[in-house]
C-alpha positions as CSV (number, residue, x, y, z in Angstrom):
1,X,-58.9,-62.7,-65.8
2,X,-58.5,-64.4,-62.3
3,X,-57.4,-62.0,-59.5
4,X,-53.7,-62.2,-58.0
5,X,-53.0,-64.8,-55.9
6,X,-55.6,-67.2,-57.4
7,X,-54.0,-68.4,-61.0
8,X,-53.3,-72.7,-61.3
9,X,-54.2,-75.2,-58.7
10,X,-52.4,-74.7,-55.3
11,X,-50.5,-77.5,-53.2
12,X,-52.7,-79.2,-50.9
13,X,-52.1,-82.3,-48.3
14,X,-53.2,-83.6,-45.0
15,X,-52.3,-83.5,-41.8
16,X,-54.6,-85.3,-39.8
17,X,-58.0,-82.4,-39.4
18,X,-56.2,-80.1,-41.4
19,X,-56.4,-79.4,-45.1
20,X,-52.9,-77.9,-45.5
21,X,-52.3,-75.4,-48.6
22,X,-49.7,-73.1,-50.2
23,X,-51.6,-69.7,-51.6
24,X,-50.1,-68.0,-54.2
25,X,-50.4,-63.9,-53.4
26,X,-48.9,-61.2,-55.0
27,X,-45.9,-59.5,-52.9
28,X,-45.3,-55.8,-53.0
29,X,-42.9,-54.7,-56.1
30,X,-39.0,-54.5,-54.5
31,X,-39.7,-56.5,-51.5
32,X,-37.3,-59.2,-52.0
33,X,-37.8,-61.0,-48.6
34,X,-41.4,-61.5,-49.7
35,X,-40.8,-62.3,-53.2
36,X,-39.3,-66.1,-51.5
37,X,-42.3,-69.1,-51.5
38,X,-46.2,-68.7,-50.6
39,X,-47.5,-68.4,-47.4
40,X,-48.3,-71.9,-46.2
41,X,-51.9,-71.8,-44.5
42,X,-53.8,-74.6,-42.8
43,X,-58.1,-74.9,-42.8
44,X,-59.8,-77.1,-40.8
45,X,-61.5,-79.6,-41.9
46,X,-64.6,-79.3,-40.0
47,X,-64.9,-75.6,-41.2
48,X,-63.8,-72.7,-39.6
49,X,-60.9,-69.6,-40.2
50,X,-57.7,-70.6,-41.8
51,X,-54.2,-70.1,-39.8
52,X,-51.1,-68.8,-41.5
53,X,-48.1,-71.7,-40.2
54,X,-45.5,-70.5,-42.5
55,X,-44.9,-67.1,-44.0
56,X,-43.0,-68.6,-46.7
57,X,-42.9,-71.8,-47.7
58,X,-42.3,-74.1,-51.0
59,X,-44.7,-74.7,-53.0
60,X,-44.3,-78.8,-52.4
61,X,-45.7,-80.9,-49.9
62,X,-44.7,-84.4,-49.1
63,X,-46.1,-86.7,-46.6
64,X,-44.6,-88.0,-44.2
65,X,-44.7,-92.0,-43.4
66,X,-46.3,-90.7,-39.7
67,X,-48.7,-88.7,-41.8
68,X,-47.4,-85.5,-41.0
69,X,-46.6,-82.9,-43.8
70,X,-43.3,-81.9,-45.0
71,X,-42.3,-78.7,-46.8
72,X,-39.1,-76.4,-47.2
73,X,-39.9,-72.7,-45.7
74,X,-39.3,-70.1,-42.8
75,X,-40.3,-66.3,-42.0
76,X,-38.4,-65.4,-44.6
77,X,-35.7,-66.1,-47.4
78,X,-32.4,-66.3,-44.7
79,X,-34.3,-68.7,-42.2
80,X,-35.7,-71.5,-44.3
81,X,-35.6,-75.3,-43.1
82,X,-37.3,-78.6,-43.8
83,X,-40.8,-78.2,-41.5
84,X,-43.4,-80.9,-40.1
85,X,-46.6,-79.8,-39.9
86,X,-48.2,-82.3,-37.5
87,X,-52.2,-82.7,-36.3
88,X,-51.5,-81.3,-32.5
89,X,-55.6,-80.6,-32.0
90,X,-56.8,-77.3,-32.2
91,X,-54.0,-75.7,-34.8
92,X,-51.8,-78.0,-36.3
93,X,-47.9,-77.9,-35.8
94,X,-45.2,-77.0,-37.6
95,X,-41.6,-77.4,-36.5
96,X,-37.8,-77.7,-37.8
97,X,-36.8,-81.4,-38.6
């Protein structure tokens, strides 16, 4: 049996040197402000630590005709928005559209 956090194949996209990617990880039993999306995480490309950009975010990813990500998300389930996570150089962005 896989551990939590690491069952089915998790969105992935782009955004220009970052490989952007919804993890799936178990949230603590009665927390329902944690229990809303997956934490939304970019890696760069050319190796190194991931970043957390979203707490919480949908588990869909859409690109963007500028190549720039789109998702639905926020720090938590009474602030979500439609975010663009955009290649700004050394962490990518993320901002409310």
């Amino acid at each position: 049996m896989p551990p939590p956090g690491t069952e089915g194949t998790p969105p992935v996209g782009i955004a220009g040197r970052w490989l952007v990617v919804a993890h799936s990880v178990p949230s603590a039993p009665g927390n329902w402000v944690d229990k809303s999306g997956e934490p939304l995480m970019a890696l760069p490309l050319t190796g190194g630590d991931p970043i957390t950009l979203l707490r919480h975010a949908d588990t869909s990813l859409v690109t963007a005709p500028d190549g720039s990500l789109l998702t639905v998300g926020g720090t938590d389930a009474g602030r979500w928005a439609v975010r663009r996570v955009t290649d700004t150089g050394p962490a990518p962005r993320r901002c409310r559209s």
